[in-house]
Biopython code that builds the backbone (N, CA, C, O; Angstrom):
import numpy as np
from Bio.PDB.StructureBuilder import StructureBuilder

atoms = [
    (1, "UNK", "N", (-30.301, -5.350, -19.442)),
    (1, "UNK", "CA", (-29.011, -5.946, -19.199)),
    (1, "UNK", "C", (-27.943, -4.883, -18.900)),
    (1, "UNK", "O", (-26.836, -4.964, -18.367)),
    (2, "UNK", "N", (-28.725, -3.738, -19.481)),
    (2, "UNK", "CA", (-27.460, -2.653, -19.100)),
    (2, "UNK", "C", (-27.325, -2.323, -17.374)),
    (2, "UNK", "O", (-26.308, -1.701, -17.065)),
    (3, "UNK", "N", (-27.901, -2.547, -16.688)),
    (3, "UNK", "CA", (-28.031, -2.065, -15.225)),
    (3, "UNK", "C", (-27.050, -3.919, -14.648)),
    (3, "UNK", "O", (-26.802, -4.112, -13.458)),
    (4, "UNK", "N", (-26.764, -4.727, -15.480)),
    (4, "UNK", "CA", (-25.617, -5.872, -14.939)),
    (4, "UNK", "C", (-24.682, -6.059, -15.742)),
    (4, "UNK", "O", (-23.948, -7.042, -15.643)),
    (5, "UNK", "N", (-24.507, -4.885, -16.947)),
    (5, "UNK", "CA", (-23.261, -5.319, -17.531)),
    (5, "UNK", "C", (-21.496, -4.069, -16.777)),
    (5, "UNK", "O", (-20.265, -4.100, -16.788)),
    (6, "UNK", "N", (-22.454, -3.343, -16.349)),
    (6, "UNK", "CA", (-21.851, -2.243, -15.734)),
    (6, "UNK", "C", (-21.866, -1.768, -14.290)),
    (6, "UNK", "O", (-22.866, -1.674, -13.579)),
    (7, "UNK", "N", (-20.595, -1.477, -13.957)),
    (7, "UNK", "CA", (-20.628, -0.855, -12.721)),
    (7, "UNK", "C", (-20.364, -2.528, -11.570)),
    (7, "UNK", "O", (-20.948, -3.574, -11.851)),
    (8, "UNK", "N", (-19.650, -2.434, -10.661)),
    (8, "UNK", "CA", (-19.369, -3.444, -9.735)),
    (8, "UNK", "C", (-19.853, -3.137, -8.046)),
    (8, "UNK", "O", (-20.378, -2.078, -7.702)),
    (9, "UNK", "N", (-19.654, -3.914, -7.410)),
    (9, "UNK", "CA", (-20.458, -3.570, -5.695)),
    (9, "UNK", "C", (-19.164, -2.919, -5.067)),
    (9, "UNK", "O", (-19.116, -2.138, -4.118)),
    (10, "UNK", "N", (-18.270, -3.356, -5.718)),
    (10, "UNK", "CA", (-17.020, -2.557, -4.894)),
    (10, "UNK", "C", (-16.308, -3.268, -3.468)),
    (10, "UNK", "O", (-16.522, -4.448, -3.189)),
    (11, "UNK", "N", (-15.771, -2.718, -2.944)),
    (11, "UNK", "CA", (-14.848, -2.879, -1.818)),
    (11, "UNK", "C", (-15.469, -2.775, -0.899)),
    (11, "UNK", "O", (-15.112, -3.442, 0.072)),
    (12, "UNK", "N", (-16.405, -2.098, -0.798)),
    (12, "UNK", "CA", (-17.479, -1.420, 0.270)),
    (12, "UNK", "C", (-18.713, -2.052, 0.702)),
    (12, "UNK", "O", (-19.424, -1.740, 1.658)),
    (13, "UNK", "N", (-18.871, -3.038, -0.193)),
    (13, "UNK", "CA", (-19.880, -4.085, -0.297)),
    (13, "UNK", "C", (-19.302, -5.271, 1.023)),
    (13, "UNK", "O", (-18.208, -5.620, 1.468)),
    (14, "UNK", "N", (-20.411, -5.524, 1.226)),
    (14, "UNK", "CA", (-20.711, -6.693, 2.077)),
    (14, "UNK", "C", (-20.562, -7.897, 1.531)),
    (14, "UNK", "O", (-21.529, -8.596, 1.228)),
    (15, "UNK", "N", (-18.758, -8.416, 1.273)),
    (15, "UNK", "CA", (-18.613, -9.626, 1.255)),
    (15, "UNK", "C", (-18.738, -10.841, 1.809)),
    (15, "UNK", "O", (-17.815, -11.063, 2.592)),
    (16, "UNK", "N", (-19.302, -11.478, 1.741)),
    (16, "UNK", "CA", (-19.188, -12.673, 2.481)),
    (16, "UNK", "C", (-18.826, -14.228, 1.190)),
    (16, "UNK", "O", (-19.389, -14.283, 0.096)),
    (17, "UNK", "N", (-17.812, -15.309, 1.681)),
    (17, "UNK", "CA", (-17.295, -16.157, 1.130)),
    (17, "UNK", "C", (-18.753, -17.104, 0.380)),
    (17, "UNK", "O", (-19.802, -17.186, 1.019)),
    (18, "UNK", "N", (-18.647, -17.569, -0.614)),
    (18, "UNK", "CA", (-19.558, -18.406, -1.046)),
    (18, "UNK", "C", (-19.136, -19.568, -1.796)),
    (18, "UNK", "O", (-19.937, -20.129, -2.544)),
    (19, "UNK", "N", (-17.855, -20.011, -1.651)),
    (19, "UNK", "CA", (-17.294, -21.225, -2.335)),
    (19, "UNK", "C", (-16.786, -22.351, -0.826)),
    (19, "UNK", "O", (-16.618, -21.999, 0.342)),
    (20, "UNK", "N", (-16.673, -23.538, -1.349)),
    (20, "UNK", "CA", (-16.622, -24.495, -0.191)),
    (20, "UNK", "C", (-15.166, -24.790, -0.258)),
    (20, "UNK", "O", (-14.586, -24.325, -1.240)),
    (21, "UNK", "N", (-14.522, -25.414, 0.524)),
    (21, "UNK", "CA", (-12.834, -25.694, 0.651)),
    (21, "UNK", "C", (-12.603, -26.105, -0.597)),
    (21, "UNK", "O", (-11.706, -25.352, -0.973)),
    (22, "UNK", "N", (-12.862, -26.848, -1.488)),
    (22, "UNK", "CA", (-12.639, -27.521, -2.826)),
    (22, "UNK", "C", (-13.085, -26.472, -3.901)),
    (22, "UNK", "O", (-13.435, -26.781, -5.040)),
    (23, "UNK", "N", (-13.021, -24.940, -3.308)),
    (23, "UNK", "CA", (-13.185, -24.079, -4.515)),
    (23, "UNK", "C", (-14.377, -24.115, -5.573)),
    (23, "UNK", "O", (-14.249, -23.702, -6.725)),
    (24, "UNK", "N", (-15.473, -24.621, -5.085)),
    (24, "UNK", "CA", (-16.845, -24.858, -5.938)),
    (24, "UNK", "C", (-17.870, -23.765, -4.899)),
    (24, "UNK", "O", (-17.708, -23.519, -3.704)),
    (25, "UNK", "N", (-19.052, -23.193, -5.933)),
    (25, "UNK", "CA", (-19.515, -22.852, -5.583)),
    (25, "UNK", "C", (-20.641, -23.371, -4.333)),
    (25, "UNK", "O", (-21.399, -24.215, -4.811)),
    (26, "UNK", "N", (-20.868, -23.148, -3.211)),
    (26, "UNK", "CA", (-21.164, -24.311, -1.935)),
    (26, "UNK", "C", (-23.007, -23.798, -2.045)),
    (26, "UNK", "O", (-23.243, -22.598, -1.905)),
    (27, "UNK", "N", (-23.840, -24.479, -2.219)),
    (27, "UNK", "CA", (-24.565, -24.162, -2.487)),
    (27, "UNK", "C", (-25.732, -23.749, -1.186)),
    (27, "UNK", "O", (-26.798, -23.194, -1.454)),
    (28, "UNK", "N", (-25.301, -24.145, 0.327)),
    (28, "UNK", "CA", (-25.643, -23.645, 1.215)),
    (28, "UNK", "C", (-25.263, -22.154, 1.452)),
    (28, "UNK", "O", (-26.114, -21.406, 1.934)),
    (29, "UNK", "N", (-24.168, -21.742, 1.172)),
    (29, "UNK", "CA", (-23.688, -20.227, 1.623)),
    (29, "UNK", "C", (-24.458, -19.861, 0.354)),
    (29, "UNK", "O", (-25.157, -18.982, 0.858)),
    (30, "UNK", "N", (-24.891, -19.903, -1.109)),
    (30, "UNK", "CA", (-25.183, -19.105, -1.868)),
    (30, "UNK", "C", (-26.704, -19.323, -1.490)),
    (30, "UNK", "O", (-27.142, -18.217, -1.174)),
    (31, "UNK", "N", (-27.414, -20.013, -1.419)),
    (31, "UNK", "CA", (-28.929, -20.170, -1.035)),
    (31, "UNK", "C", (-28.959, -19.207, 0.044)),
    (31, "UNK", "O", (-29.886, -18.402, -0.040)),
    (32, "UNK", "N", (-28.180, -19.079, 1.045)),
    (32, "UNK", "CA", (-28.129, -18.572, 2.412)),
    (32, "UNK", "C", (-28.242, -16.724, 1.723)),
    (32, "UNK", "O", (-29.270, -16.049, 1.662)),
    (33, "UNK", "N", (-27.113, -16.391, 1.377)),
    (33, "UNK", "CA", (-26.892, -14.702, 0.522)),
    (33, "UNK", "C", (-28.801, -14.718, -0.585)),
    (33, "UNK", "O", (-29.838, -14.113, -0.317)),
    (34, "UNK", "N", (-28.545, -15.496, -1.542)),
    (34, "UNK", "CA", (-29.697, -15.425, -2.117)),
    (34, "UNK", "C", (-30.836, -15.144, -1.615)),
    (34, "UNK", "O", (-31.522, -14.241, -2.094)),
    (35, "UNK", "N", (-31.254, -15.915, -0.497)),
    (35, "UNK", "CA", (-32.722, -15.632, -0.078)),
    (35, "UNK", "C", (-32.753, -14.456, 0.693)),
    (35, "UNK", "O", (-33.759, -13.802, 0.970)),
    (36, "UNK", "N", (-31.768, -14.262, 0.973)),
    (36, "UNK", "CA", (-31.578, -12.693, 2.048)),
    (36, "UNK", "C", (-31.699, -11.811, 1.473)),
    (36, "UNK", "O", (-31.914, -10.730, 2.020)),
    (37, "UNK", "N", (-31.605, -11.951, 0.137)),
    (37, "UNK", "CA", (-31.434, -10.702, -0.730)),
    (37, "UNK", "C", (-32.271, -10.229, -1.627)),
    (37, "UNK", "O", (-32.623, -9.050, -1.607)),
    (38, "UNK", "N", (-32.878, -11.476, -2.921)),
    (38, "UNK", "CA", (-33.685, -12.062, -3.551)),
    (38, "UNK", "C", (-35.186, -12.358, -3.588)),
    (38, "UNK", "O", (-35.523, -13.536, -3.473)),
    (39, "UNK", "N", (-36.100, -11.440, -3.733)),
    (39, "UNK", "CA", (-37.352, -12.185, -3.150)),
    (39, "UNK", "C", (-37.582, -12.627, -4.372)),
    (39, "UNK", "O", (-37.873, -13.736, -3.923)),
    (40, "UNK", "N", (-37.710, -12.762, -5.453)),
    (40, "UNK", "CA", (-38.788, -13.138, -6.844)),
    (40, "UNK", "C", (-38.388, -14.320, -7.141)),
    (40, "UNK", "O", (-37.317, -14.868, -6.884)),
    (41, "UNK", "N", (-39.606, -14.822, -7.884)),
    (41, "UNK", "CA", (-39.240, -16.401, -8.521)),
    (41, "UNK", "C", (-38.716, -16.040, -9.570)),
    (41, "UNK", "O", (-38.190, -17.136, -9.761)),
    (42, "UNK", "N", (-38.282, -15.257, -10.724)),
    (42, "UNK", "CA", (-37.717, -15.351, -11.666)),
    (42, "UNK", "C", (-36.814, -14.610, -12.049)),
    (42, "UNK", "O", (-37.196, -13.707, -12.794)),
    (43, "UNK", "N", (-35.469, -14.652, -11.763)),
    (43, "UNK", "CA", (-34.031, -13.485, -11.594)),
    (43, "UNK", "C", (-33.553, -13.735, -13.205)),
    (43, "UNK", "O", (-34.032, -14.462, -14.076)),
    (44, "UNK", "N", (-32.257, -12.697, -13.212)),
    (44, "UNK", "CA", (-31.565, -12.233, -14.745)),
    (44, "UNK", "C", (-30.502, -13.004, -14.230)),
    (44, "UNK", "O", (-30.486, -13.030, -12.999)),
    (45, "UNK", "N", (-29.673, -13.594, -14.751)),
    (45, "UNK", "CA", (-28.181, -13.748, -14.603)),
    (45, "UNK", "C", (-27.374, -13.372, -15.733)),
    (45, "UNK", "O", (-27.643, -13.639, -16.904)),
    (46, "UNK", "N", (-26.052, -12.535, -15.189)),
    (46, "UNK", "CA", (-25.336, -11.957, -16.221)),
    (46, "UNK", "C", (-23.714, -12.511, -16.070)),
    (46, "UNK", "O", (-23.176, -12.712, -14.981)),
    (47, "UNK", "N", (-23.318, -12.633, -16.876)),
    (47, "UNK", "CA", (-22.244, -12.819, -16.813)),
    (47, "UNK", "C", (-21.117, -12.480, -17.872)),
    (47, "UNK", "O", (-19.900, -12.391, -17.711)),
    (48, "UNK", "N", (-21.722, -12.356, -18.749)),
    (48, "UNK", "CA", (-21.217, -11.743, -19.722)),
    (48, "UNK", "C", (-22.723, -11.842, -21.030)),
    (48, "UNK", "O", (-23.787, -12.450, -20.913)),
    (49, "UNK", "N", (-22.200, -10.959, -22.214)),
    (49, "UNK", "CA", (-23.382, -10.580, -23.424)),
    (49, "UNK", "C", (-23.544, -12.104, -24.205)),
    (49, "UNK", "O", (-24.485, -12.147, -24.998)),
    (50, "UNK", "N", (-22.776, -13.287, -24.076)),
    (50, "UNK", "CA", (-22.789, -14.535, -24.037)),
    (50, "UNK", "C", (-23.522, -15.423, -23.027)),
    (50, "UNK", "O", (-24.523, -16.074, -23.326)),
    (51, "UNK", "N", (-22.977, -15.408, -21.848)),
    (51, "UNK", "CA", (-23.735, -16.092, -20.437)),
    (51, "UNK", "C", (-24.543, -15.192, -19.686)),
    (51, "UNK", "O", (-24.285, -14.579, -18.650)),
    (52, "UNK", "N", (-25.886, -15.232, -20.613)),
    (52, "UNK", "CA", (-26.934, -14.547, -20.444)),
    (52, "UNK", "C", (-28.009, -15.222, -19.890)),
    (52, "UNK", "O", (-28.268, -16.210, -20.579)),
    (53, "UNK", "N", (-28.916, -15.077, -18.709)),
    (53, "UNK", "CA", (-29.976, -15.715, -18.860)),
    (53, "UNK", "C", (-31.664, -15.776, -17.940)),
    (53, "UNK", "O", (-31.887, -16.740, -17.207)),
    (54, "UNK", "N", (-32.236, -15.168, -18.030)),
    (54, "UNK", "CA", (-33.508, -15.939, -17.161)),
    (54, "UNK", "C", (-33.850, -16.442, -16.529)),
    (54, "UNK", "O", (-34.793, -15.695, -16.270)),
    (55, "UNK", "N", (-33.979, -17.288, -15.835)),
    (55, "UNK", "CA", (-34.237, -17.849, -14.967)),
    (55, "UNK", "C", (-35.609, -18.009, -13.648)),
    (55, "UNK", "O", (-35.938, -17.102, -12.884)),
    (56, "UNK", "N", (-36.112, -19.174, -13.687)),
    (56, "UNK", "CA", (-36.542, -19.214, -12.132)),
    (56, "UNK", "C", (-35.612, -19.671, -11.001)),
    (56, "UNK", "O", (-34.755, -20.550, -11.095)),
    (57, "UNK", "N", (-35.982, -18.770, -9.668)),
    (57, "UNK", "CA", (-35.200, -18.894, -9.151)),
    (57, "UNK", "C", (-34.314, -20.329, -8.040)),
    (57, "UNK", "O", (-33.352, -20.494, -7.291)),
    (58, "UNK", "N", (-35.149, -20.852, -8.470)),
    (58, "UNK", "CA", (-34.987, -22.325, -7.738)),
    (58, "UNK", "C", (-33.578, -23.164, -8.800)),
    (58, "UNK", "O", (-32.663, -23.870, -8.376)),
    (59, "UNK", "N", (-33.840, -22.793, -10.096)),
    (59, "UNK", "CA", (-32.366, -22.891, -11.290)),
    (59, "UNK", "C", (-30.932, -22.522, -10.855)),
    (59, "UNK", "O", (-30.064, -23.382, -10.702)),
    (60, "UNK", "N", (-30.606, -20.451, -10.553)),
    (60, "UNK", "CA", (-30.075, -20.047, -10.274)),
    (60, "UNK", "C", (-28.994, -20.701, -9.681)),
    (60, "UNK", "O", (-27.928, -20.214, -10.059)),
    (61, "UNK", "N", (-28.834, -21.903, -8.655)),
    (61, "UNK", "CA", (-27.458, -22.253, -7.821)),
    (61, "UNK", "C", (-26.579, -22.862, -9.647)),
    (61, "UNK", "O", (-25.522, -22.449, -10.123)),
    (62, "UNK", "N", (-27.422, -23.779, -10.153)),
    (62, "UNK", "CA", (-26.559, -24.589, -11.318)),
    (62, "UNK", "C", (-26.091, -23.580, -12.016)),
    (62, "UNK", "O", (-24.934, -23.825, -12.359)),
    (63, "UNK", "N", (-26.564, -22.267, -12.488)),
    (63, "UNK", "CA", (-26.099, -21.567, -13.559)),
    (63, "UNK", "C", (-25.178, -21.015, -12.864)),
    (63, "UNK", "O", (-24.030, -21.200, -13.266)),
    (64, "UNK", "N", (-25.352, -20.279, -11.779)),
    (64, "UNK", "CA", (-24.543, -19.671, -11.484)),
    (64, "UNK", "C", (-22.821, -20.459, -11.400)),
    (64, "UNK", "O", (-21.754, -20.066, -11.873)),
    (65, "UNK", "N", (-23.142, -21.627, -10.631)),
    (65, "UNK", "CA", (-22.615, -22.685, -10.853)),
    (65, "UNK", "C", (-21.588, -22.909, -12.437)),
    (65, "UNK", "O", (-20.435, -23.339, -12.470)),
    (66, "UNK", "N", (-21.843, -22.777, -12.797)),
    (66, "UNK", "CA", (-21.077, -22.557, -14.055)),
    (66, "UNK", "C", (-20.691, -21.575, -14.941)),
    (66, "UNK", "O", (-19.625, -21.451, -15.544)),
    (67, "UNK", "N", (-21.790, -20.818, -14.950)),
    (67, "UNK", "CA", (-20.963, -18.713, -15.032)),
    (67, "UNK", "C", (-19.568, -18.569, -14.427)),
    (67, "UNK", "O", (-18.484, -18.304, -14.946)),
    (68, "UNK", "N", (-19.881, -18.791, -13.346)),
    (68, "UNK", "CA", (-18.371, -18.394, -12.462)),
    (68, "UNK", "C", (-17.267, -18.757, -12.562)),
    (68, "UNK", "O", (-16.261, -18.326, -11.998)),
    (69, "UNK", "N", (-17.398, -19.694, -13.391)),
    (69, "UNK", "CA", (-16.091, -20.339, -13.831)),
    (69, "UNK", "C", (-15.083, -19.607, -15.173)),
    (69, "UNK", "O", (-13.923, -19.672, -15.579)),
    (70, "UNK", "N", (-16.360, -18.908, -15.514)),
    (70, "UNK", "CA", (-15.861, -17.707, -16.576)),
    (70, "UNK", "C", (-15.820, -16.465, -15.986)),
    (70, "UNK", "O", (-14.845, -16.048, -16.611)),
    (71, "UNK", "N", (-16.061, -15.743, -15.417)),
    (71, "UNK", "CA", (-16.356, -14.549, -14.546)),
    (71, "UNK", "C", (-16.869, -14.158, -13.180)),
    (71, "UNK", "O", (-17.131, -14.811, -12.169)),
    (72, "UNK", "N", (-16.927, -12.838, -13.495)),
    (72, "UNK", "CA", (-17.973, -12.545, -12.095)),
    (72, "UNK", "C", (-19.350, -13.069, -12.894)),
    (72, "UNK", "O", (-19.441, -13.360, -14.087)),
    (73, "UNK", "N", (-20.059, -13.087, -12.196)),
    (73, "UNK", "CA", (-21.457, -12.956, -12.077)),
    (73, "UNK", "C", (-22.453, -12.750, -11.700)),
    (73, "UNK", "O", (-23.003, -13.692, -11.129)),
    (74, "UNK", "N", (-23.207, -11.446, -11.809)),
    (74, "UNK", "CA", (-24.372, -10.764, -10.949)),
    (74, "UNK", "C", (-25.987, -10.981, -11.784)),
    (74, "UNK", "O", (-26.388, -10.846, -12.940)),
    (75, "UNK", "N", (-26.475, -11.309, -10.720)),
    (75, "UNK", "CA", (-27.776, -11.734, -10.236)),
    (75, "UNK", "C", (-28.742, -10.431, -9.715)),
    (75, "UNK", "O", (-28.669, -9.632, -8.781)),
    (76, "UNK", "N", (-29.813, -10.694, -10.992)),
    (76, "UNK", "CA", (-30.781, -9.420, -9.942)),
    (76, "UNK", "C", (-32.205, -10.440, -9.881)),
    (76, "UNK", "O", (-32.404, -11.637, -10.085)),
    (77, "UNK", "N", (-33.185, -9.091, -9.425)),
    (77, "UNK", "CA", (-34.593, -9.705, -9.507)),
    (77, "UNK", "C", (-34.725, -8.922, -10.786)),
    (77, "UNK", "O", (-33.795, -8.200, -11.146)),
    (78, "UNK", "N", (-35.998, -9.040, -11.599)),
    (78, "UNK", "CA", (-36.645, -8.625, -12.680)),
    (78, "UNK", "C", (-37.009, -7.254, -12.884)),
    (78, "UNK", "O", (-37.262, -6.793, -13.997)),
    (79, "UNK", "N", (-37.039, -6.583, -11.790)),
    (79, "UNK", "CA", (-37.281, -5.347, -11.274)),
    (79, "UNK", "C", (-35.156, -4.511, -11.179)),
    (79, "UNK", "O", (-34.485, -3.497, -11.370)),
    (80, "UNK", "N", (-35.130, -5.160, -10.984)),
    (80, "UNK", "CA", (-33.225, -4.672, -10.667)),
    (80, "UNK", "C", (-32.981, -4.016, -9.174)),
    (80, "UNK", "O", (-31.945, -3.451, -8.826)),
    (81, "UNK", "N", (-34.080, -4.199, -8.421)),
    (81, "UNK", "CA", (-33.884, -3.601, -6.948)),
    (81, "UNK", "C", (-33.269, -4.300, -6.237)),
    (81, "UNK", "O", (-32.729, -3.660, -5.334)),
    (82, "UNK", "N", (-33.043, -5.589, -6.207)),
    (82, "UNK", "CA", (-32.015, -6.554, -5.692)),
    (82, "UNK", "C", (-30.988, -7.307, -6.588)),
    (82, "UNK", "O", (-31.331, -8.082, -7.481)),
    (83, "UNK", "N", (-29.827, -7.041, -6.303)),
    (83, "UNK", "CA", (-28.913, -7.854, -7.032)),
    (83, "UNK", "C", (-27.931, -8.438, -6.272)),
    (83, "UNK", "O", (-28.296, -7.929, -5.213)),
    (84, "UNK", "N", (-27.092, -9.018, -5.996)),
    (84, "UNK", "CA", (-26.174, -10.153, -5.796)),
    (84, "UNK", "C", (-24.922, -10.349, -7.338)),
    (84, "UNK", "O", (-25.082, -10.675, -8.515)),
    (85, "UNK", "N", (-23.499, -9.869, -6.341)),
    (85, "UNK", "CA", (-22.122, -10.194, -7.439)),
    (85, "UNK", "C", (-21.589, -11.280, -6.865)),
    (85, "UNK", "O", (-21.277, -11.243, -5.675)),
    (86, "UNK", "N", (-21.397, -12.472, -7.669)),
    (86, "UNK", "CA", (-20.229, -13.711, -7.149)),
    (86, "UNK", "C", (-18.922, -13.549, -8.310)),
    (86, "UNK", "O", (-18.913, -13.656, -9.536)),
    (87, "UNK", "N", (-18.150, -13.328, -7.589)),
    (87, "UNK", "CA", (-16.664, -12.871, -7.991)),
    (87, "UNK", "C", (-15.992, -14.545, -7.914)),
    (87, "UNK", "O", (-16.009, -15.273, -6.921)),
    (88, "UNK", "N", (-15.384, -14.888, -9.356)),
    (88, "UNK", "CA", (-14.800, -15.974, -9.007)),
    (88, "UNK", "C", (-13.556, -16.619, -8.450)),
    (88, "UNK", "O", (-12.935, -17.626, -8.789)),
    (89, "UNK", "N", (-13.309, -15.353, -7.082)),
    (89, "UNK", "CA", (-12.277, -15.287, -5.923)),
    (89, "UNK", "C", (-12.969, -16.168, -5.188)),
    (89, "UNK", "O", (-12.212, -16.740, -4.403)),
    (90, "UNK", "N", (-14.340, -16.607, -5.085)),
    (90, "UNK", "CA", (-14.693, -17.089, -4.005)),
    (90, "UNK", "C", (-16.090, -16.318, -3.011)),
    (90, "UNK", "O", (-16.658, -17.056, -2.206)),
    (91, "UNK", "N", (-16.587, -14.761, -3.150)),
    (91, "UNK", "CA", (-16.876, -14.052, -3.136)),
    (91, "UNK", "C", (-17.944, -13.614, -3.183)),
    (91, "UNK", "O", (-18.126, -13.341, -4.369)),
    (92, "UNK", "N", (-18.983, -13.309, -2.506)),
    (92, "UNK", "CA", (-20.220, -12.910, -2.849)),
    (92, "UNK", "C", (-20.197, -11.343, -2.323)),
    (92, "UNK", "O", (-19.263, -10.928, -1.636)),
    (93, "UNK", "N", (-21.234, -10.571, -2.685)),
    (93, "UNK", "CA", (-22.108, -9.189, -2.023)),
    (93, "UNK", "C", (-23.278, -9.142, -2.478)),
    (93, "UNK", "O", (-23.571, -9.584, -3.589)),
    (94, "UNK", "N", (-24.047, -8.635, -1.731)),
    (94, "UNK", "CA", (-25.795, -7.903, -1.929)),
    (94, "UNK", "C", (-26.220, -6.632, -2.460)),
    (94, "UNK", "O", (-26.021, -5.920, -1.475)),
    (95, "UNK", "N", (-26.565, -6.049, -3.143)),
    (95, "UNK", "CA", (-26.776, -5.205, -2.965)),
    (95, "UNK", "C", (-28.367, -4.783, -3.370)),
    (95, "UNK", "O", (-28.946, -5.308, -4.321)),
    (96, "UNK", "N", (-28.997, -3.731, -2.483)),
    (96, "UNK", "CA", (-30.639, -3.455, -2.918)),
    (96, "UNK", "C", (-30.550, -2.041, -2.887)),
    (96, "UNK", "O", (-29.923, -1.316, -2.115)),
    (97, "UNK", "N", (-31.408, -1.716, -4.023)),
    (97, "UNK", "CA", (-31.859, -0.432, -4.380)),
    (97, "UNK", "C", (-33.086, 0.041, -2.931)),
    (97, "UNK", "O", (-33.639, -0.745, -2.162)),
    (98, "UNK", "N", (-33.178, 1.252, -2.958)),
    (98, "UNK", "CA", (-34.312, 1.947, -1.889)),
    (98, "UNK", "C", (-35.462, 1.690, -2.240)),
    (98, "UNK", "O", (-36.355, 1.615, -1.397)),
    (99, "UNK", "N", (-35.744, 1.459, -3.821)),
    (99, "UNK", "CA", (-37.227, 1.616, -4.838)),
    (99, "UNK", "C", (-37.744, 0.152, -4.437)),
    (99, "UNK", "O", (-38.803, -0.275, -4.896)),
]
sb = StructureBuilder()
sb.init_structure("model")
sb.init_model(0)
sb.init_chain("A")
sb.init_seg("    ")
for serial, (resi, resn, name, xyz) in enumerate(atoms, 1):
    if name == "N":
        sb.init_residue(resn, " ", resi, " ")
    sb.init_atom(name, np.array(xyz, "f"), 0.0, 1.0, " ", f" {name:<3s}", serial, name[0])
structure = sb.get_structure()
């Protein structure tokens, strides 16, 4: 958990919007970032040392879905070579390790 409780994608990151006009998370733009990014069936979600959790990845839109309403929230695979931040501006980025 320490490699998603720390450190952010930054400014420099590849934002792209992931909430729909009514300010909810739109679950086409996040499926869309996710699979681009994401290969494993079973990701971490962090959101805070409280909104912690596991997951398979087919789950992921609902939780996230409701994390965000408290925070950011970043998404890896099990491995931590792919992760994904949704900022609750509206906000997504990708980011993958080389390994």
């Amino acid at each position: 958990m320490h490699k998603l409780s720390h450190g952010r994608i930054g400014p420099c990151g590849n934002w792209v919007r992931v909430f729909n006009d009514s300010e909810e998370l739109d679950e086409m733009k996040f499926s869309k970032l996710f699979e681009d990014t994401i290969q494993s069936d079973i990701v971490v979600i962090y959101q805070s040392s409280i909104n912690v959790t596991i997951s398979k990845a087919s789950e992921a839109f609902e939780i996230v879905a409701q994390f965000v309403k408290h925070g950011v929230v970043k998404i890896a695979d099990v491995r931590f070579t792919s992760q994904i931040e949704i900022d609750p501006l509206g906000v997504g980025a990708a980011y993958r390790t080389n390994k």
